[in-house]
Residue frames as qw, qx, qy, qz and C-alpha x, y, z in Angstrom:
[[0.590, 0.314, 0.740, -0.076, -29.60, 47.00, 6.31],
 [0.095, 0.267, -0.579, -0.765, -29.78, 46.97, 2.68],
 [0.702, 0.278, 0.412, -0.511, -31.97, 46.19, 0.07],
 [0.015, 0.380, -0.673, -0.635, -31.96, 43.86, -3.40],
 [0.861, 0.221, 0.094, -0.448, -33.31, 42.07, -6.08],
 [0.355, 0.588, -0.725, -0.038, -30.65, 40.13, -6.42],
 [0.764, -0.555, 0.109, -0.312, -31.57, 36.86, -5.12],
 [0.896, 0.242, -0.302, 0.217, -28.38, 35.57, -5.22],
 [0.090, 0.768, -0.410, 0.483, -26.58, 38.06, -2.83],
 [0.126, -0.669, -0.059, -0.730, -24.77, 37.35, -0.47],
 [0.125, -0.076, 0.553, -0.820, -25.82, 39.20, 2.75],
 [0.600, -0.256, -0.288, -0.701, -29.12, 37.59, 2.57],
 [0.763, -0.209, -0.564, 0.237, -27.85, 35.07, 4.94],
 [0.392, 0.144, -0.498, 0.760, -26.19, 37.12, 6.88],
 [0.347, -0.734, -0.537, -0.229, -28.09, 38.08, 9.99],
 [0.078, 0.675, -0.218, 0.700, -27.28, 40.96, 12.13],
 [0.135, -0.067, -0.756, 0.637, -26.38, 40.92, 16.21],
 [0.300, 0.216, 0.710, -0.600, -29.94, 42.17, 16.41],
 [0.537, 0.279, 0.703, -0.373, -31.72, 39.61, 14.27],
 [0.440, 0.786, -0.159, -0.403, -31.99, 41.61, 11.09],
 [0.726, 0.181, 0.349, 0.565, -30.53, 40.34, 7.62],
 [0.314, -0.475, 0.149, 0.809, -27.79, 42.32, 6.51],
 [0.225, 0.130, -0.518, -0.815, -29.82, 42.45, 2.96],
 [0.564, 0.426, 0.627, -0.328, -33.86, 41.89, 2.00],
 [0.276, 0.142, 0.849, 0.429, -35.29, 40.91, -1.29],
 [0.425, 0.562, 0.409, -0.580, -37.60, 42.86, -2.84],
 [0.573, 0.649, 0.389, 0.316, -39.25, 43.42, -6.62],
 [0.330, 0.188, 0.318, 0.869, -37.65, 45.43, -9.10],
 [0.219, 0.431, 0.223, -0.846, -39.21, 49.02, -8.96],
 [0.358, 0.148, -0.629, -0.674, -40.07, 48.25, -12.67],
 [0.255, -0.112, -0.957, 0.077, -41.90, 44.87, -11.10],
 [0.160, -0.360, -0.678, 0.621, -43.73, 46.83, -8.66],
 [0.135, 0.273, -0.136, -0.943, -44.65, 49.51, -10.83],
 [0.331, -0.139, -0.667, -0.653, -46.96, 47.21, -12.70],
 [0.565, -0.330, -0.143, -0.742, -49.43, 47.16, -9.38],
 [0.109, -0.307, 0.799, -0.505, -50.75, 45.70, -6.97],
 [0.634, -0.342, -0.653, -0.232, -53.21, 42.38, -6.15],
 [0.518, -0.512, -0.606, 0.319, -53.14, 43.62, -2.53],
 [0.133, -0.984, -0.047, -0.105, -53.54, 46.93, -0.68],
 [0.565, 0.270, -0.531, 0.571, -49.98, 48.01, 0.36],
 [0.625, -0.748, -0.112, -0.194, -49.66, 47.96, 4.11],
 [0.147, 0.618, -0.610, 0.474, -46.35, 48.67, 6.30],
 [0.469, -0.433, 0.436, -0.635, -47.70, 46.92, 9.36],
 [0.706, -0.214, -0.673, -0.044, -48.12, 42.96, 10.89],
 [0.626, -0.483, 0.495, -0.360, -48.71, 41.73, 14.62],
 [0.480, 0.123, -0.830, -0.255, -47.47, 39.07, 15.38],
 [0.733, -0.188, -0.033, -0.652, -50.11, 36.34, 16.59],
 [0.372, -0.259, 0.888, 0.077, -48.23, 32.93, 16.27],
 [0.282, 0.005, -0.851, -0.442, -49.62, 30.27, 14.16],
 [0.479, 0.293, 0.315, -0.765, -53.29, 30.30, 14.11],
 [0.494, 0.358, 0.792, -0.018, -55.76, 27.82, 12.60],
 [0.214, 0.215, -0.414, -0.858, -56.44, 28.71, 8.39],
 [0.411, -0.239, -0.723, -0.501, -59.70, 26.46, 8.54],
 [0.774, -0.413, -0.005, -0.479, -62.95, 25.84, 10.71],
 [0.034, -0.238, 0.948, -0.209, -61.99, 23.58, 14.20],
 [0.701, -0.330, -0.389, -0.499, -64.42, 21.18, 15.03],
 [0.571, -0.562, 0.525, -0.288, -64.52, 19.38, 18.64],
 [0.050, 0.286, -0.955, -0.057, -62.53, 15.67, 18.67],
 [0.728, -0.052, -0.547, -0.410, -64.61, 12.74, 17.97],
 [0.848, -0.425, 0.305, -0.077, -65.20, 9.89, 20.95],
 [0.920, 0.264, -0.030, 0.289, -62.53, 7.78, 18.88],
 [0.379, 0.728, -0.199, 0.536, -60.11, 10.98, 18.74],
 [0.408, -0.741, 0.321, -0.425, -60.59, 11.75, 22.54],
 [0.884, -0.428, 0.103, -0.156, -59.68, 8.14, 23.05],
 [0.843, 0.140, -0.029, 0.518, -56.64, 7.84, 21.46],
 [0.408, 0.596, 0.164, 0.672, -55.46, 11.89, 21.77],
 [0.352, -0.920, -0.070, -0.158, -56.62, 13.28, 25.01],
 [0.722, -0.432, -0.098, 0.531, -52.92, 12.01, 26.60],
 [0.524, 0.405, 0.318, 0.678, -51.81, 14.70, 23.99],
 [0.065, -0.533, -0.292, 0.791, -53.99, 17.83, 25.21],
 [0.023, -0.028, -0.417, -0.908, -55.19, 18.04, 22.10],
 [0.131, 0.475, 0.568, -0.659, -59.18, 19.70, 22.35],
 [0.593, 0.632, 0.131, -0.481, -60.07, 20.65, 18.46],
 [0.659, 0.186, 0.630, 0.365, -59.31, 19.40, 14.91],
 [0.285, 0.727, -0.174, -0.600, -58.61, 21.46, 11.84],
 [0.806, 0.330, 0.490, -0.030, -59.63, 20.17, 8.73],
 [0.267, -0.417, 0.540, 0.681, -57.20, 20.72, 5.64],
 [0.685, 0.571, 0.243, -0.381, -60.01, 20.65, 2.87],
 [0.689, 0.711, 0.089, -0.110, -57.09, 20.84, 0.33],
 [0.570, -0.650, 0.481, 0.146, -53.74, 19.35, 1.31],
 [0.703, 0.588, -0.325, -0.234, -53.72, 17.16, -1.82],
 [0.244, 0.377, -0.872, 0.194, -51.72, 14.72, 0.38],
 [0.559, -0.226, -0.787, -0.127, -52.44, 12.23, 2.69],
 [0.199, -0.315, -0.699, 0.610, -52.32, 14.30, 5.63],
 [0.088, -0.661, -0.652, -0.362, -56.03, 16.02, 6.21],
 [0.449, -0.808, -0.276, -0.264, -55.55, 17.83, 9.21],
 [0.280, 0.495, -0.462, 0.681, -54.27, 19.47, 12.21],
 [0.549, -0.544, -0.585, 0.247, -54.75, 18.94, 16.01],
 [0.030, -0.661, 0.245, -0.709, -54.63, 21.85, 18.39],
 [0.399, -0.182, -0.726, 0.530, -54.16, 22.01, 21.90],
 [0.112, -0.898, -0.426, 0.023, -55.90, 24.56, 24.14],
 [0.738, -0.452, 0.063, 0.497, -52.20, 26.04, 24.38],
 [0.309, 0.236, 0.527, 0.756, -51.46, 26.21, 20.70],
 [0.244, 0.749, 0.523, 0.326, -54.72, 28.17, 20.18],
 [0.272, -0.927, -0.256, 0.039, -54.39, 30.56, 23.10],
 [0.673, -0.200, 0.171, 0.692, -50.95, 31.61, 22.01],
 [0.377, 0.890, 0.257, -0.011, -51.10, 34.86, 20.09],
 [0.612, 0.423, -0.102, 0.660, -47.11, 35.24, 20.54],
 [0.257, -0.144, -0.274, 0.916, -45.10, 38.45, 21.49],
 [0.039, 0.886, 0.453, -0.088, -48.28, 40.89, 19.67],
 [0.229, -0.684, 0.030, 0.692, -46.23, 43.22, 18.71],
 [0.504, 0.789, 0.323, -0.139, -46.34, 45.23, 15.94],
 [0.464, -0.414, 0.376, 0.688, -43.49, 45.84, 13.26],
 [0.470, 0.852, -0.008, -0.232, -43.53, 48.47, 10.27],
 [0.555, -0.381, 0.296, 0.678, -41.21, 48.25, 7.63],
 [0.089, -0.378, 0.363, 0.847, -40.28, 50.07, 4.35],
 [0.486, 0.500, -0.037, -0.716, -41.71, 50.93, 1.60],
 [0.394, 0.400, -0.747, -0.357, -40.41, 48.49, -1.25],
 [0.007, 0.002, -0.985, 0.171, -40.77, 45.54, 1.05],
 [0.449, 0.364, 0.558, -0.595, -44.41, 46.50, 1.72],
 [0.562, 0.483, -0.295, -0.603, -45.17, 47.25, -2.12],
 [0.187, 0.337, -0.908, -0.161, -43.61, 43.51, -2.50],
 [0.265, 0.241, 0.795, -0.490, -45.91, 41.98, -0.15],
 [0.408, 0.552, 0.278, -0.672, -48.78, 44.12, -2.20],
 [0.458, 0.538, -0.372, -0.601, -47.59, 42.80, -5.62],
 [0.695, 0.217, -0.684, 0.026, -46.77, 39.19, -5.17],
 [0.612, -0.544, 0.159, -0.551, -48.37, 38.39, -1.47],
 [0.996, -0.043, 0.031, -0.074, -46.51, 35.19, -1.86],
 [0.577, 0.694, -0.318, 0.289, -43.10, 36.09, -2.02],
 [0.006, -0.491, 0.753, -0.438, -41.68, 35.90, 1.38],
 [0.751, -0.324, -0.567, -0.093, -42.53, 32.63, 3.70],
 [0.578, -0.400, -0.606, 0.372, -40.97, 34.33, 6.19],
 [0.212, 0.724, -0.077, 0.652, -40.66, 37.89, 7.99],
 [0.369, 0.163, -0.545, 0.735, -38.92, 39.49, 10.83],
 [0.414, -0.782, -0.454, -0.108, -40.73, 40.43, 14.45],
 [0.340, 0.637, -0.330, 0.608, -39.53, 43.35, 15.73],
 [0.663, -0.620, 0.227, -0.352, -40.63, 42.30, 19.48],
 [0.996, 0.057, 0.043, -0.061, -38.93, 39.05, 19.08],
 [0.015, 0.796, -0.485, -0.361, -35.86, 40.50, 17.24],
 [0.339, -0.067, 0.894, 0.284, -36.34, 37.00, 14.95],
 [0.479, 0.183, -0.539, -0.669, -37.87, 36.08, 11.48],
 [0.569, 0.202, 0.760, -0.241, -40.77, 33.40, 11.65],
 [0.251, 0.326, 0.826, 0.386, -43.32, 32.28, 9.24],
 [0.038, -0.181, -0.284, -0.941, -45.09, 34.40, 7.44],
 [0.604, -0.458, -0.589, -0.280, -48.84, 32.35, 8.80],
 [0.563, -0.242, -0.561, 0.556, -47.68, 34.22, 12.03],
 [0.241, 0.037, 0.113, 0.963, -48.54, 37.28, 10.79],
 [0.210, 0.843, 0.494, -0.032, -51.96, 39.36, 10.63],
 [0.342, 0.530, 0.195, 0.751, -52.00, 42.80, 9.20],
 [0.007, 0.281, 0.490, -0.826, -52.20, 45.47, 11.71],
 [0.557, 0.257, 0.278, -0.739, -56.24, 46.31, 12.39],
 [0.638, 0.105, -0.507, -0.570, -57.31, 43.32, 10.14],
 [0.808, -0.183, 0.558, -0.049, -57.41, 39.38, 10.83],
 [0.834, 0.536, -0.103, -0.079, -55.96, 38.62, 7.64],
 [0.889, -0.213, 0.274, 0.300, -53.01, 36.37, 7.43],
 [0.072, -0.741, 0.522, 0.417, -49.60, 38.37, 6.38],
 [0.017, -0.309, 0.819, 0.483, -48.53, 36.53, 2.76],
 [0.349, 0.378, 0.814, -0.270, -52.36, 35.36, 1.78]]
């Protein structure tokens, strides 16, 4: 596995028999050097996809049209800026937390994360040996949400 800033390379497609791309993206050292807007951290669990707002319980209306569904809470989207407001959940979805496992990786990539917390949407589980969304992610020993 390699690393670049090149985001044109490439081996960024290319994904390895176990899962890995043959090349990651990171900031220029020069990029990185100007600090960080997050702590740097090596570590994520993953958790699966996990509600980013307050649930509330389904309305009588909701339960009547939604129960065939399994769905059991609502998540409001305060700031979607579209027409859609919200998310159902099942009891399924919630109680998922995934594989849990914990993957560490390098330096640069972490410092990336730590300078520009928005830069990857997705990153790699090493239980899993696959790349998900990033909103899958906590830091290890926090609840914060990997790319946030």
């Amino acid at each position: 596995m390699s690393l670049t800033t090149d985001p044109n390379d490439p081996k960024l497609e290319q994904i390895r028999p176990n899962g890995h791309q043959e090349s990651y993206l990171v900031l220029s050292e020069e990029e990185r050097a100007k600090g960080f807007v997050r702590p740097v951290r090596r570590s994520y669990r993953h958790v699966g996809q996990q509600p980013k707002h307050p649930l509330r319980d389904l309305t009588p209306e909701e339960h009547a049209r939604y129960d065939r569904f399994g769905y059991v809470k609502f998540e409001a989207h305060p700031d979607s800026g579209s027409g859609v407001t919200g998310r159902f959940w099942t009891q399924a979805q919630l109680e998922d937390r995934s594989c849990g496992s914990v993957t560490t990786m390098g330096l640069a990539l972490a410092e990336t994360y730590a300078r520009s917390p928005k830069f990857y949407g997705g990153t790699f589980c090493c239980g899993c040996n696959r790349h998900f969304p990033v909103a899958e992610f906590v830091w290890e020993g926090t609840q914060e949400v990997v790319g946030s």
